[in-house]
N, C-alpha and C positions, 0 to 999 in steps of 0.2 A: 316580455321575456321572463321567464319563470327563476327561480331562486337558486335552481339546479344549474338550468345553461349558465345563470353570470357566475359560479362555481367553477365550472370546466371552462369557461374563457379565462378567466382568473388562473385556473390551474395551467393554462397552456400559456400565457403570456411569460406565467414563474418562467416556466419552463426552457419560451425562447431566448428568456433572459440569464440561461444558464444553469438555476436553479432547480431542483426537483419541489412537490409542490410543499415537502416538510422543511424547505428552506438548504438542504444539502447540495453543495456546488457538485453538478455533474458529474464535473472534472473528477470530485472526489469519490462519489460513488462508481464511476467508471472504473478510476486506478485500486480502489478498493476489488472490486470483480476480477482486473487485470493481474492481482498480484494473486488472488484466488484460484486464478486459472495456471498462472507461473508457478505455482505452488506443485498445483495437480499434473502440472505436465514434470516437472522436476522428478517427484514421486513415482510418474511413468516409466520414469529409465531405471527404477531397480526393481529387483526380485520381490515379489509378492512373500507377503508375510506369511510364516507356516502357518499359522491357527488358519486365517485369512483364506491361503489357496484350501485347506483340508476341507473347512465349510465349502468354501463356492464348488470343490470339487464333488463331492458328498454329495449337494444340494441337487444333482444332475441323477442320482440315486431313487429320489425321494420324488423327482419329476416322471422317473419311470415309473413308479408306483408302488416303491419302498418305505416301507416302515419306521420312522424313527423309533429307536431302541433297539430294535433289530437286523436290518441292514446299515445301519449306522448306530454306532455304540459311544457315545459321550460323555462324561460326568456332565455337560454342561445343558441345559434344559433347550428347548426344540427351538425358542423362536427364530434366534437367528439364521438356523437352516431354511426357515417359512421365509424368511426375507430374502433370501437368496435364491430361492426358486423361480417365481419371478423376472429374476435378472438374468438366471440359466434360460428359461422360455423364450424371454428379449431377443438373447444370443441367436437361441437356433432361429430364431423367427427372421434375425436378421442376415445369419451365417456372417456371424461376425464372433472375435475370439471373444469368451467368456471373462476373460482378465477385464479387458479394455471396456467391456460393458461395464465392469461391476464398476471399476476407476471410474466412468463415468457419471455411474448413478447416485456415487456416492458425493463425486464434484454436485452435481444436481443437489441432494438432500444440502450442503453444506453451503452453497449458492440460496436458496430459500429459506435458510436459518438465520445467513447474515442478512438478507435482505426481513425477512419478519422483525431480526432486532433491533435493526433499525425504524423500522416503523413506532416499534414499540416508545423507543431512544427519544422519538420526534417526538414524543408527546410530553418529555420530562423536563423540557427546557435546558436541557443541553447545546452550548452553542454550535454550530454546524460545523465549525471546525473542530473543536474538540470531539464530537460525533465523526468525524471524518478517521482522524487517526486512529480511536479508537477501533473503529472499524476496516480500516489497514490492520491493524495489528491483531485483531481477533482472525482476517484471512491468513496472514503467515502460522499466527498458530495453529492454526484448521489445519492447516496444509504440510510446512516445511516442520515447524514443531513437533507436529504427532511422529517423528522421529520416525523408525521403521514401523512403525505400528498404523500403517494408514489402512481406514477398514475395521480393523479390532472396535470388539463391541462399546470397548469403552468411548470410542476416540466417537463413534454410532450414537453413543447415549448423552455424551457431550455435545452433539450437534441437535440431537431432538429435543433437549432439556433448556437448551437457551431460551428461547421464547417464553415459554413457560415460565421462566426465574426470572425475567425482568415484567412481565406480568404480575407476579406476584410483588415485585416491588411496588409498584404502581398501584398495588390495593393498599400499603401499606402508606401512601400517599393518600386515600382517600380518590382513587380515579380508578374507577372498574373499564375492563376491553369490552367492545362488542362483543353479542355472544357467537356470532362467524369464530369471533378471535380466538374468544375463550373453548372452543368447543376445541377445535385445530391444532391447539395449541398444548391442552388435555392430554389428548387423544395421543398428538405426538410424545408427550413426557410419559403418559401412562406406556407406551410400547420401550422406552427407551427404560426404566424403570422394570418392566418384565425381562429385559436381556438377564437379567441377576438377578436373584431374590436380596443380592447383598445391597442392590440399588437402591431397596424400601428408605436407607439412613436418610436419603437425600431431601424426600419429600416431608418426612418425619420434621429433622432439622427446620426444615423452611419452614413450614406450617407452624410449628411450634413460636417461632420468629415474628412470624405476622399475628399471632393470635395474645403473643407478649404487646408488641407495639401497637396493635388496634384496640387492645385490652377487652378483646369479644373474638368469638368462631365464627362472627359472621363471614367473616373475609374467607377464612380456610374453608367454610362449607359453601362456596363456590360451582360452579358451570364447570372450571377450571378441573376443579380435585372430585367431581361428579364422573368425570371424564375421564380421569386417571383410575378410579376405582373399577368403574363398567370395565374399562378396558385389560382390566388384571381379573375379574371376575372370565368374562369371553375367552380369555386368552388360557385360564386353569380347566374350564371346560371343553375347548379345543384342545388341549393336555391330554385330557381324560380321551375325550371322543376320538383323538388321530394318532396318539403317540403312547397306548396306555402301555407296551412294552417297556416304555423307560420308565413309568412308574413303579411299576410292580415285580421288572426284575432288573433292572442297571439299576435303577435307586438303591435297592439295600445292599447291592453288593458295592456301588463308589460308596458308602457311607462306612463301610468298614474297610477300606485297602486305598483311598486316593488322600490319606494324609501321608504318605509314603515321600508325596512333593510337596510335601509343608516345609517351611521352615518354622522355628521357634519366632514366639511374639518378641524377645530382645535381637534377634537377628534381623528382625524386620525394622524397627524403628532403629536399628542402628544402620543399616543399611540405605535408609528414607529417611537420615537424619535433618538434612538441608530442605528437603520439601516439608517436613514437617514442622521446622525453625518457621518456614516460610509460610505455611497453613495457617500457622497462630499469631502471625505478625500481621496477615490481611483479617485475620480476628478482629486481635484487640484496636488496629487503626479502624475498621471497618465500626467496633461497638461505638468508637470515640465520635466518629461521621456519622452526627444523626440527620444532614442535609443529605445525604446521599443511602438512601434503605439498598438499594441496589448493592452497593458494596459489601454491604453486610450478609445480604441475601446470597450470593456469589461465594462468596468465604467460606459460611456455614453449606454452600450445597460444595465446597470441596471438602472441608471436613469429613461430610456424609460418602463422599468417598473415598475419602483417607478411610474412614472405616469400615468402608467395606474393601480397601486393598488389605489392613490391617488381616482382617477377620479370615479372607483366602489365603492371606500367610504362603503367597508364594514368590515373592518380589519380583515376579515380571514386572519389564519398563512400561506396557500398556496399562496395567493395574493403579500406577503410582499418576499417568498421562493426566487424568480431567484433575486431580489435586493441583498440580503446576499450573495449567491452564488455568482455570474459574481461579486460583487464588493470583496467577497474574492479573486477569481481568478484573478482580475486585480490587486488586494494589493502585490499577490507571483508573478505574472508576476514582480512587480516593482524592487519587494527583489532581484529575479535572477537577474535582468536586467541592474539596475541603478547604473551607477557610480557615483552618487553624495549621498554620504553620508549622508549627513543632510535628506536627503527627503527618504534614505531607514533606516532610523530610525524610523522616524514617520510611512510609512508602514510597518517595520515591530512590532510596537506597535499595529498599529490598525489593522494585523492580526491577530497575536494571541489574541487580546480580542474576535475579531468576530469570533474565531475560539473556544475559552470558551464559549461565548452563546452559540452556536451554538451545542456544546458539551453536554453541561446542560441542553437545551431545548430537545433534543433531546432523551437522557438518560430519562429524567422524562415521556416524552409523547410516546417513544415504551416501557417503563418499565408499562405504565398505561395503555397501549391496548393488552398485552400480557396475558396469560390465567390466572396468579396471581393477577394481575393488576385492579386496581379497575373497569375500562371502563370494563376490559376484563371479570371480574366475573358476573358484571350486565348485559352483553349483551349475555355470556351464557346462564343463567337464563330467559333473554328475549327468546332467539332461542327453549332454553327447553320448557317453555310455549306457544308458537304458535303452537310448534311439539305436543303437548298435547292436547291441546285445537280445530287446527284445523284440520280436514282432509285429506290427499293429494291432493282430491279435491274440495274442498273446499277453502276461500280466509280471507283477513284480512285486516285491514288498519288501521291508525292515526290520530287524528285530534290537526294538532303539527306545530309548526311555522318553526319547523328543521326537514328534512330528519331522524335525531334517535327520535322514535326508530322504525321507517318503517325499515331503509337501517342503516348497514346491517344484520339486524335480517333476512331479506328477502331471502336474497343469501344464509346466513347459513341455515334457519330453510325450505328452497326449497317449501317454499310456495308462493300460488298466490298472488302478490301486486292489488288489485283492482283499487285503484286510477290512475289516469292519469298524477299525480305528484306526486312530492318526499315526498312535506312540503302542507299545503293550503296557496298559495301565497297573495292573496288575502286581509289574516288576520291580519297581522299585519299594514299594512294602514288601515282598519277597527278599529283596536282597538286604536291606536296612534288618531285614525279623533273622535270617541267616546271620548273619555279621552279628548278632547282638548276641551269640551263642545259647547259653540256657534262659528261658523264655518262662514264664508263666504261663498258666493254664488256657486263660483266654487268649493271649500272644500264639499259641501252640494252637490254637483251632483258627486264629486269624492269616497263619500262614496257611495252614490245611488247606482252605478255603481258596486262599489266593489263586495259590501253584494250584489245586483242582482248576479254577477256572481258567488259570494260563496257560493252562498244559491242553485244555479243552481245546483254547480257544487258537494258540499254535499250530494243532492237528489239523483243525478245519479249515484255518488259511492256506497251510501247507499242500493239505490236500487236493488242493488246486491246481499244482504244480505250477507255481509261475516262475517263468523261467529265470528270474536275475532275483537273488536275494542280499540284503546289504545288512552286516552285521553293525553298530557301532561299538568297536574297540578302541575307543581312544582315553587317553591317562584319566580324564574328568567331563565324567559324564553327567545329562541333565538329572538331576534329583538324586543321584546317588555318588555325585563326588568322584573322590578318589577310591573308594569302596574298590577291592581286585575282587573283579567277578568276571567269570568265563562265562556269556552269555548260553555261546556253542555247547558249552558241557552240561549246563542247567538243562538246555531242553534235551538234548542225548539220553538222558537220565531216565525217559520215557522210552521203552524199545520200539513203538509203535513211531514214533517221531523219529528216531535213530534209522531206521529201514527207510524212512523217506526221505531223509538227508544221505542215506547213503548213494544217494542216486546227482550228487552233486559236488562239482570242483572248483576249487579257488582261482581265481585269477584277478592279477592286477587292478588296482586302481588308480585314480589321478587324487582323492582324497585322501590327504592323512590321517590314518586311524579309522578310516571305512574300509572295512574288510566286502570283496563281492564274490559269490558263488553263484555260479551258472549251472543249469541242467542240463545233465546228459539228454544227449539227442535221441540214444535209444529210449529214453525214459519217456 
């Protein structure tokens, strides 16, 4: 009998004795999957995330044989529309709804990340129970933690990055992966990493980390970070060769009118004040744990995206997501790990508080997008009125500083989005440059600018005539606050735009502060 067969006899006997063959009870890697899938199905029963539906919806665009930057218009760079193509083809191949595929495919990606990190886990000597729970608790956060944000690329870049960052711990061990592992594993962090150019912080951090504690770049110039580079080089090429519209003309125009949705660097860390208490707490516990590189590894790749949520300065909950997350995971890395008492007290304090926010936030915002749920009852009532109002073939659109209530009323109510964008980008540097009254010189050509492109790019939507238009008028709006601005009169202002609204009447809503205009039938 050869050395391999008494290998797979060996590995099946673990097996019938409960065991997987890295020594993890069944039981537990079972209930780990089980809670992964309760998680995903939980997640099912609410309203798809705006950014979230806009991509998947878009993505069906681009399957026709649309242009990114041009039939779709994004600050945000192309790949995640590539990813989503794909899952729109699935759909129609399957004539199955495009929601539930993507739900799926993403349960899939997040199902093979927990299952790679644990492999990785097995190798650390970690005992199988503490690999167990930990592993419970990285499926709830995958799942129920990513809060409404299931999908968002962040919550995407947190799932393809795992592997990879306990990888890297384990070089810092002195124990290189296969190169299957390292290749796969690359490959996955370098795509998760092109989502943002803000993602560069993460690998930066860590690489820096390992090439401290090996005291050489051997480790960092790795199968591993070979793998992440190819895949960022490919990926700017495909830029150029498939999407060069968004280079050469969305690019300089979001680089002068999309800080409109900033906020200030003190509003943001005041804002993110707890996660950021909590960033530097799985820090300094993490520096103190030199038995555990992992924890430290984890910590610093949330940092790298503490500052890349810092840097977009727009405090969305998806932005602030992989900081809580990787700095929860390197807090229980610490708890299992650390023999020094004093420092796995204080992790295990600022666990379980980040593990209470996290609980509470989470509870309140899938309880409000669920069918009872307040998000959930008014975005019904949105879905029910477009199905009413417009056609099958026929279209609709916004004129909204936020993706709702375009997306995703869109995806539910299976009608045409006419716009070439989520929100009018545009708008809110218009109204913030307005509101600021006398302007300098450069502020006076960055409005010019703006409203030419708004006012362009209103007509041509317009011009489509679709037949249900939804203004948002409500007290506090996305990126522009309480600022009083009459959307309706800004674009009037144009006579050319004024002749084509004239050909439209108000009527009733069931959203507060959604104003809706229908078109004349003779029109």
């Amino acid at each position: 009998m050869t050395e391999a067969m008494r290998k797979i006899l060996r590995a099946i006997q673990t097996q019938s004795n409960g065991e997987s063959a890295e020594g993890l009870p069944l039981a537990a890697m079972m209930t780990a999957l089980v809670v992964l899938f309760f998680g995903g199905l939980i997640q099912s029963m609410t309203y798809l995330n705006h950014d979230v539906a806009w991509v998947l919806y878009s993505a069906e665009r681009l399957l026709d044989g649309g242009t990114f930057g041009s039939e779709i218009i994004a600050a945000n760079p192309p790949l995640i529309w590539w990813i989503n193509v794909p899952v729109v083809w699935l759909a129609r191949l399957l004539e199955t709804d495009p929601i539930n595929s993507f739900r799926a495919v993403v349960l899939m990606i997040l199902t093979i990340s927990l299952a790679a990190s644990d492999r990785i886990l097995s190798t650390s000597g970690m005992h199988p129970r503490k690999r167990a729970g930990l592993l419970i608790g990285l499926a709830l956060i995958l799942t129920l933690g990513v809060n409404r944000d299931f999908g968002q690329r962040e919550h995407l870049a947190l799932s393809l990055c795992l592997p990879w960052l306990l990888i890297m711990a384990r070089r810092v061990e002195g124990i290189a992966p296969s190169w299957a592992g390292a290749l796969v594993a690359g490959t996955a962090a370098g795509i998760a990493i092109c989502l943002k150019p803000h993602f560069l912080a993460v690998p930066v951090l860590a690489g820096l980390f390992v090439a401290f504690r090996c005291r050489s770049l051997r480790q960092v110039l790795s199968l591993e970070s070979a793998a992440i580079v190819l895949t960022g080089v490919f990926y700017l090429a495909a830029t150029w060769a498939f999407a060069r519209p968004y280079l050469t003309e969305v690019v300089p125009l979001i680089s002068q009118i999309y800080w409109g949705f900033s906020h200030s660097l003190t509003q943001e860390i005041f804002s993110q004040s707890f996660p950021i208490i909590l960033c530097f707490t799985a820090l300094i516990v993490g520096w103190k744990n030199k038995e555990a590189p992992a924890a430290m590894i984890t910590a610093l790749a949330a940092l790298g995206f503490l500052v890349a949520a810092l840097a977009q300065a727009k405090g969305y909950t998806y932005h602030i997501y992989p900081v809580v997350a990787l700095t929860l995971m390197s807090l229980a890395l610490s708890v299992l790990a650390s023999p020094l008492r004093r420092f796995r007290a204080v992790a295990t304090g600022a666990l379980a508080g980040g593990l209470l926010l996290m609980t509470l936030q989470s509870t309140a915002a899938l309880g409000n997008r669920m069918a009872g749920g307040a998000y959930g009852r008014t975005t019904a009532c949105l879905v029910d009125m477009v199905k009413l109002h417009v056609p099958k073939n026929a279209s609709f659109m916004a004129f909204s500083t936020h993706p709702y209530p375009g997306f995703p009323v869109a995806n539910y109510s299976q009608r045409r989005w006419v716009a070439t964008t989520n929100s009018r980008l545009p708008l809110p540097a218009i109204v913030r440059l307005r509101a600021a009254g006398d302007l300098q010189p450069q502020a006076t050509r960055v409005l010019a600018l703006a409203e030419a492109a708004e006012r362009a790019a209103a007509l041509k939507d317009m011009g489509q005539r679709p037949s249900l238009v939804f203004v948002d008028n409500r007290t506090t709006r996305h990126a522009i606050g309480t600022l009083p601005t009459d959307f309706i009169k800004f674009y009037t202002e144009d006579p050319d735009f004024a002749r084509i609204w004239s050909n439209y009447y108000e009527i009733n809503t069931c959203a507060p502060g959604i104003r809706a205009f229908k078109l004349l039938k003779e029109s």
